[in-house]
BALO-368942 format. One record per atom (N, C-alpha, C, CB): residue in three letters; x, y, z. Coordinates in nm, 4 decimals, padded with zeros to 6 digits, m for minus. Glycine has a CB too. Layout:
N
<r><r>ALA</r><u>X</u><v>Y</v><w>Z</w></r>
...
% end
This chain:
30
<r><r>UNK</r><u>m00.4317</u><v>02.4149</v><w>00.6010</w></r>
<r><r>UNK</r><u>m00.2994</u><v>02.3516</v><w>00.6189</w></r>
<r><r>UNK</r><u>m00.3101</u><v>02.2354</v><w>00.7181</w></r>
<r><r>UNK</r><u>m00.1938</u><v>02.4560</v><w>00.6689</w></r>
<r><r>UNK</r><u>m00.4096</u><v>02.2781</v><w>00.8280</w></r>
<r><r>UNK</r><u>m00.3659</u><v>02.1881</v><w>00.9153</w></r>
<r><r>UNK</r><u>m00.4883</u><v>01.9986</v><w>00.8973</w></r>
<r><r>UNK</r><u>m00.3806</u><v>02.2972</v><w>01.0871</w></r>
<r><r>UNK</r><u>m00.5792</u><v>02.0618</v><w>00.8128</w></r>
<r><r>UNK</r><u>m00.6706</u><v>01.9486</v><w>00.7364</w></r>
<r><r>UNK</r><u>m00.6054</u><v>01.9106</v><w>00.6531</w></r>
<r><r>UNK</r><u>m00.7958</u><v>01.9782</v><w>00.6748</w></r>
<r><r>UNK</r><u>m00.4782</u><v>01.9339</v><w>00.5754</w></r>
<r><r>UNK</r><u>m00.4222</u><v>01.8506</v><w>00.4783</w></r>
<r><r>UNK</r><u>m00.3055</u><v>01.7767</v><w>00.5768</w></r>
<r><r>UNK</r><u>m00.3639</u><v>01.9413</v><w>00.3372</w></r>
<r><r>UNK</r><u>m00.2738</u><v>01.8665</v><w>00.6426</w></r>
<r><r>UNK</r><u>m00.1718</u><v>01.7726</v><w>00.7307</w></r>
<r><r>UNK</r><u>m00.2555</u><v>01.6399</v><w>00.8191</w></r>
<r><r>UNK</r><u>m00.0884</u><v>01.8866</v><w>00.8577</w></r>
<r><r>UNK</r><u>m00.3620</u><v>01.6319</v><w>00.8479</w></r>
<r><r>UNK</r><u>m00.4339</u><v>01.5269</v><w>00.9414</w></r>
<r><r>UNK</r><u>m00.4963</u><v>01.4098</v><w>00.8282</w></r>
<r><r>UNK</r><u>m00.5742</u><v>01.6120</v><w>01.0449</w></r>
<r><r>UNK</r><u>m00.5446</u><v>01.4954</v><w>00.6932</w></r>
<r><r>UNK</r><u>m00.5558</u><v>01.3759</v><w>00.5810</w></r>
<r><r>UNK</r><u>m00.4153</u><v>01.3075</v><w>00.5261</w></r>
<r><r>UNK</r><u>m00.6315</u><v>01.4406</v><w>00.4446</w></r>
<r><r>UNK</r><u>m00.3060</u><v>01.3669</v><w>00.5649</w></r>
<r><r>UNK</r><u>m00.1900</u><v>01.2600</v><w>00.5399</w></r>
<r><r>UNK</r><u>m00.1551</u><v>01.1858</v><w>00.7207</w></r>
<r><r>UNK</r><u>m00.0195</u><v>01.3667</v><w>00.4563</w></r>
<r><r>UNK</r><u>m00.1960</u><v>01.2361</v><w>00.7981</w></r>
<r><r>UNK</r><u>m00.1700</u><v>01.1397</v><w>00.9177</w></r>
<r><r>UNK</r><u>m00.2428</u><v>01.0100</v><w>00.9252</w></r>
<r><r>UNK</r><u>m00.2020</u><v>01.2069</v><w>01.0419</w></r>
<r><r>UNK</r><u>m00.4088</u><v>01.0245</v><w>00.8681</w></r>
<r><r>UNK</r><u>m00.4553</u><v>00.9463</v><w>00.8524</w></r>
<r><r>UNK</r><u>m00.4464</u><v>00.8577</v><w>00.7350</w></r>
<r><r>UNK</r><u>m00.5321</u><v>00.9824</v><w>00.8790</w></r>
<r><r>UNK</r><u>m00.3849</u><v>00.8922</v><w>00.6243</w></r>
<r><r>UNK</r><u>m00.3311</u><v>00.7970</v><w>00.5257</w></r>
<r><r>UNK</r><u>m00.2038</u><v>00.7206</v><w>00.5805</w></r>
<r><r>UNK</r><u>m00.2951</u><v>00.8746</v><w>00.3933</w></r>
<r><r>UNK</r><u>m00.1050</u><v>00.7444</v><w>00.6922</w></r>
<r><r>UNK</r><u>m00.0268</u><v>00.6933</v><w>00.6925</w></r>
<r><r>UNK</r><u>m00.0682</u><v>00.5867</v><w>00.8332</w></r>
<r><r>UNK</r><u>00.0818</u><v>00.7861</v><w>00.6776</w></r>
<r><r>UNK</r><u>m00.1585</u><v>00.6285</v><w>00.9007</w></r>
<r><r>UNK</r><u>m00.2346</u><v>00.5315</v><w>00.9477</w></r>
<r><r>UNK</r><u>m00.2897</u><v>00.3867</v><w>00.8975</w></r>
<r><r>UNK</r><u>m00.3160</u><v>00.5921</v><w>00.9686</w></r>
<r><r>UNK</r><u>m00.3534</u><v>00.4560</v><w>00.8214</w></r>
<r><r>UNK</r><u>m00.4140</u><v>00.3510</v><w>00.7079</w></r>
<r><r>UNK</r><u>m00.3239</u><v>00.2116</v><w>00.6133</w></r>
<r><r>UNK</r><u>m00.4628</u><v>00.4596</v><w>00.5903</w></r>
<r><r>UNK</r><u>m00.2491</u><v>00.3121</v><w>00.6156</w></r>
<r><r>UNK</r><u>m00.1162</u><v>00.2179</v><w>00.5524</w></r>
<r><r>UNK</r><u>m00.0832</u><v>00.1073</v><w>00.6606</w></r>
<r><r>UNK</r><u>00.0416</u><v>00.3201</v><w>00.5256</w></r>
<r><r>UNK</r><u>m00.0426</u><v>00.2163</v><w>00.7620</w></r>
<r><r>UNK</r><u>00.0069</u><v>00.0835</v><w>00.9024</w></r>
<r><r>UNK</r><u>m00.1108</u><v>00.0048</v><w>00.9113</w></r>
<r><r>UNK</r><u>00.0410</u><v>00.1496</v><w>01.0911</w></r>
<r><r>UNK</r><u>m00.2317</u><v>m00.0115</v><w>00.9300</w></r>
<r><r>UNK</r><u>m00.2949</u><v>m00.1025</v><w>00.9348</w></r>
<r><r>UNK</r><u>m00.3210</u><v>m00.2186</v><w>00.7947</w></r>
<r><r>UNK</r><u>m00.3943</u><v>m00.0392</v><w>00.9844</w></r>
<r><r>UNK</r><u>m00.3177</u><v>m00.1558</v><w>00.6982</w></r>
<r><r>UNK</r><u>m00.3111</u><v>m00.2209</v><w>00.5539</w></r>
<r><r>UNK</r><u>m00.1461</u><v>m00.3405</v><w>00.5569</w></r>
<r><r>UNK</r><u>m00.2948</u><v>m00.0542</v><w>00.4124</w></r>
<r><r>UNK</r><u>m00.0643</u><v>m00.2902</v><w>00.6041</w></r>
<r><r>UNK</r><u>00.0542</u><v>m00.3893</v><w>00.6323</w></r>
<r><r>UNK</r><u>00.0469</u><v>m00.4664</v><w>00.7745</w></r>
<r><r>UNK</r><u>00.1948</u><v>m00.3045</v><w>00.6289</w></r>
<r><r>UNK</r><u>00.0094</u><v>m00.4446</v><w>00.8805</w></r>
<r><r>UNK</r><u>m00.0623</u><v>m00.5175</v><w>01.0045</w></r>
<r><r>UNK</r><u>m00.1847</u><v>m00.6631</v><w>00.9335</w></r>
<r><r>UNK</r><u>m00.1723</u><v>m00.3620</v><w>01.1045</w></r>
<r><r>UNK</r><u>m00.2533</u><v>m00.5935</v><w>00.8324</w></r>
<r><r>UNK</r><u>m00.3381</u><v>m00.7236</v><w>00.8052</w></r>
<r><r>UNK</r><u>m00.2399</u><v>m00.7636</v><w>00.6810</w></r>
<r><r>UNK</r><u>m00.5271</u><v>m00.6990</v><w>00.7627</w></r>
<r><r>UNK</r><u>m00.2131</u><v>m00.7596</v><w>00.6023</w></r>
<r><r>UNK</r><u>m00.1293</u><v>m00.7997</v><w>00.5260</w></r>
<r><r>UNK</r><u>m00.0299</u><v>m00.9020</v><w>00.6112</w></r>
<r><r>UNK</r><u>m00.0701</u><v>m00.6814</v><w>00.4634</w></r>
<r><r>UNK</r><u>00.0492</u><v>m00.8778</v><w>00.6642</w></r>
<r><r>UNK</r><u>00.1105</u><v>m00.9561</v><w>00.7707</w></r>
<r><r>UNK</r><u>00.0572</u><v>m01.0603</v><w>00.8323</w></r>
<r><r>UNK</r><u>00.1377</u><v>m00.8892</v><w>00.8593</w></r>
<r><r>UNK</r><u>m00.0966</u><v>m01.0304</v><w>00.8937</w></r>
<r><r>UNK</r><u>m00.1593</u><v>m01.1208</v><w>00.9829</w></r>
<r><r>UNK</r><u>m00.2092</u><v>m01.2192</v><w>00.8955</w></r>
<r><r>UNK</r><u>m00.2651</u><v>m01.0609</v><w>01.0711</w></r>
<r><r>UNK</r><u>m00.2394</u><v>m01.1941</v><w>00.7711</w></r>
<r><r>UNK</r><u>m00.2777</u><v>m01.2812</v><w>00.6280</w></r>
<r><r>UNK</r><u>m00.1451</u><v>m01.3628</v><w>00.5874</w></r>
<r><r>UNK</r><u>m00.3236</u><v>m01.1669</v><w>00.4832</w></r>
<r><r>UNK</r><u>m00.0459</u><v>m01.3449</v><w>00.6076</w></r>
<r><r>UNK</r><u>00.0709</u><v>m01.4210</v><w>00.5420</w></r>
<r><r>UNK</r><u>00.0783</u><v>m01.5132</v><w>00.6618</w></r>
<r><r>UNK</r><u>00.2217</u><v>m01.3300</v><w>00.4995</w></r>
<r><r>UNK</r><u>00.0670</u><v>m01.4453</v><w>00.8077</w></r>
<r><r>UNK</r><u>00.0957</u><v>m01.6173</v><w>00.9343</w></r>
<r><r>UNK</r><u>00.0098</u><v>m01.6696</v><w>00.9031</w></r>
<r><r>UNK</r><u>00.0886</u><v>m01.6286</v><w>01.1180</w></r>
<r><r>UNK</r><u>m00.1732</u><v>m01.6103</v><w>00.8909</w></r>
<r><r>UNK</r><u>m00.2388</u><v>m01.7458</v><w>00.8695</w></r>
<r><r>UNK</r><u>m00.2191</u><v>m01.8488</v><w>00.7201</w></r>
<r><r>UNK</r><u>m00.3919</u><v>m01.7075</v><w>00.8833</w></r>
<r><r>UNK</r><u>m00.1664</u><v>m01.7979</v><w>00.6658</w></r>
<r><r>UNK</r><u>m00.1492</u><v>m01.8805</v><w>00.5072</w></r>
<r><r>UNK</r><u>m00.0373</u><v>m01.9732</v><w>00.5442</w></r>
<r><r>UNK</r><u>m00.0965</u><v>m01.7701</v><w>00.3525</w></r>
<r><r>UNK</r><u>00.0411</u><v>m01.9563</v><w>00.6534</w></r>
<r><r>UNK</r><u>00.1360</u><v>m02.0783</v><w>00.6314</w></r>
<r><r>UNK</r><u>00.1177</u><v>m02.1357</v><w>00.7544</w></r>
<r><r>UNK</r><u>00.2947</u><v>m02.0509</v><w>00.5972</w></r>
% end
């Protein structure tokens, strides 16, 4: 239980950083 709960903490990690560069990719494009 508690390894499926830490593989979704770290997916939602992952996400926040996946939209952090996503973001940092759209200031440098303009």
């Amino acid at each position: 239980m508690s390894k499926r709960r830490r593989r979704e903490d770290e997916g939602r990690e992952e996400a926040k950083e996946k939209r952090k560069h996503s973001m940092s990719i759209m200031v440098l494009r303009n």
